[in-house]
N, C-alpha and C positions, 0 to 999 in steps of 0.2 A: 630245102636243099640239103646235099646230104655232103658230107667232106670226101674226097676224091683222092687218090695218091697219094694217102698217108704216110709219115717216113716219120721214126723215129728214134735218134744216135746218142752217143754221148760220146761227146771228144772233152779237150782240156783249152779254155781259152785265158789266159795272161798267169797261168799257174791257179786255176780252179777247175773241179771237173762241173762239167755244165751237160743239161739234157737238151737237143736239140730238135722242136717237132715240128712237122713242116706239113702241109695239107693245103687243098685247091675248095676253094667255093666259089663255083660260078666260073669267072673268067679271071678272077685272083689268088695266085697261092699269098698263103697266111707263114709265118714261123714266130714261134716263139720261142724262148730261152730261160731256162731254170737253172736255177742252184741244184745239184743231185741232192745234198746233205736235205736241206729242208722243202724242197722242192717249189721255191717260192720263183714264178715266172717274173724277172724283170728287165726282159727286152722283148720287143714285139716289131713286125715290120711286114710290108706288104710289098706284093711284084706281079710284075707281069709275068715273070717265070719265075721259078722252081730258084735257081742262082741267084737272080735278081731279088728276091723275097730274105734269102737265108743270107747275103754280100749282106746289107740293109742291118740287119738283126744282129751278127756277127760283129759287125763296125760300132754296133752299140755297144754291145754289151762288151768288150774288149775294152771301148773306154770308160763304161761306168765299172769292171772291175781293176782297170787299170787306177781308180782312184782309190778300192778298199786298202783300208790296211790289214796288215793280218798280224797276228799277236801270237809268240810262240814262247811256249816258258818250260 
């Protein structure tokens, strides 16, 4: 299988910039969500659609950076 309607953004979610990729295999879009700085994916989520898949991913990763702290000097 080959990935299908690939999409790739960066917006800013809870005060971090984050990369957003989003792609279909089969009958499921896939997204995941990185850190821009190190690029380390740490939300992932599946849909039946395209919104449905990124809603999912977005809902995570908001509240897992809604728990970092950030440290500024």
């Amino acid at each position: 299988m080959k990935p299908e309607d690939y999409t790739r953004r960066q917006a800013e979610l809870a005060g971090w910039p984050v990369s957003i990729e989003t792609y279909k295999l089969g009958d499921i879009y896939h997204c995941t969500i990185a850190n821009v700085d190190p690029g380390a994916r740490f939300a992932r989520a599946d849909g039946a659609t395209r919104d449905e898949a990124e809603s999912r991913a977005i809902e995570k990763a908001t509240r897992y950076l809604a728990q970092t702290r950030k440290f500024y000097t």
